[in-house]
C-alpha positions in Angstrom: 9.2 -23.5 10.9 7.7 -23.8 7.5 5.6 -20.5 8.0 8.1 -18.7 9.4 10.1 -19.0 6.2 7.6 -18.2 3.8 7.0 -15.0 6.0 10.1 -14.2 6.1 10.5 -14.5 2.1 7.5 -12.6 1.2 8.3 -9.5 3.5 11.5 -10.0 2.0 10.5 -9.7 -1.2 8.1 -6.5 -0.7 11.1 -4.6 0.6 12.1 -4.2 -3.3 9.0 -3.1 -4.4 7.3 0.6 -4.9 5.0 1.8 -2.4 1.8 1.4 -4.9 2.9 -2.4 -5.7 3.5 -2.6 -1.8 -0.4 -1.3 -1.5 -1.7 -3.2 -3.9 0.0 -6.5 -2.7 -1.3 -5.7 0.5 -4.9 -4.5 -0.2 -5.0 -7.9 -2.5 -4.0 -9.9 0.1 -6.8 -8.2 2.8 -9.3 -7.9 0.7 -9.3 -11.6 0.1 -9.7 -12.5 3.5 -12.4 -9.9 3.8 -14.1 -11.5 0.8 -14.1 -15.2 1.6 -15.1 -14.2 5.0 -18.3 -12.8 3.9 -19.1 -14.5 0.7 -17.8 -18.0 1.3 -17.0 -18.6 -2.5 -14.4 -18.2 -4.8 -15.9 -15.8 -6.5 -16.2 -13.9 -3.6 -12.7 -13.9 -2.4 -11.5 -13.1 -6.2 -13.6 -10.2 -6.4 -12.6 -8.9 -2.4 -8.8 -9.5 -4.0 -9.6 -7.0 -6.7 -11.2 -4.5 -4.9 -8.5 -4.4 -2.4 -5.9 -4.4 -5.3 -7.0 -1.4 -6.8 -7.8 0.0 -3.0 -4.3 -0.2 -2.0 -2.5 0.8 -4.9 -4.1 4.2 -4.7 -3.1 4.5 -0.8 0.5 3.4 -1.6 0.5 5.4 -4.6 -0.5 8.5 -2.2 2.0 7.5 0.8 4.6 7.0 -2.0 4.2 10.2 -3.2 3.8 12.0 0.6 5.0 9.7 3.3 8.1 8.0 2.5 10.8 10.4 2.0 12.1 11.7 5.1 13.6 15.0 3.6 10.7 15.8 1.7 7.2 18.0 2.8 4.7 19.3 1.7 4.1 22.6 1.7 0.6 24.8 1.7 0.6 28.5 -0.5 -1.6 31.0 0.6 -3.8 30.3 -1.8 -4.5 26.6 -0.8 -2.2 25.1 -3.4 0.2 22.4 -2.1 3.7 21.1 -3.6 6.1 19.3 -2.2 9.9 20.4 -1.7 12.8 19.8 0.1 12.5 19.8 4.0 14.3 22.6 6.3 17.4 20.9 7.9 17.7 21.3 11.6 
């Protein structure tokens, strides 16, 4: 029961948060495992958590920026230039 309410607080908490911080908390949290799992150490899993950090900030900073907002798209010129405006309704 005890996990269950810790889960349930953290995703709470993340629902507040901007897509990079979202990313980063994430990546942090992955690239821990990933480093403890290989190195064994500390050290290991502090450096994994950086990584990871840094890692998933720029992925949530990127989905932030293109993937959340439903009436939002990106648009290609002619030229291969892209911006992002206001999606067509229908």
């Amino acid at each position: 029961m005890h996990k269950f309410i810790i889960i349930a607080a953290t995703a709470l908490s993340m629902a507040a948060c901007t897509s990079t911080q979202q990313g980063a908390a994430i990546g942090a949290a992955g690239g821990a495992v990933v480093g403890a799992a290989t190195t064994g150490n500390v050290v290991g899993t502090a450096v994994g958590a950086g990584i990871g950090a840094v890692a998933g900030a720029a992925a949530g900073n990127l989905l932030g920026r293109y993937g959340d907002s439903n009436d939002r798209c990106v648009y290609e010129r002619p030229n291969g230039t892209r911006y992002i405006d206001t999606c067509p309704q229908g």
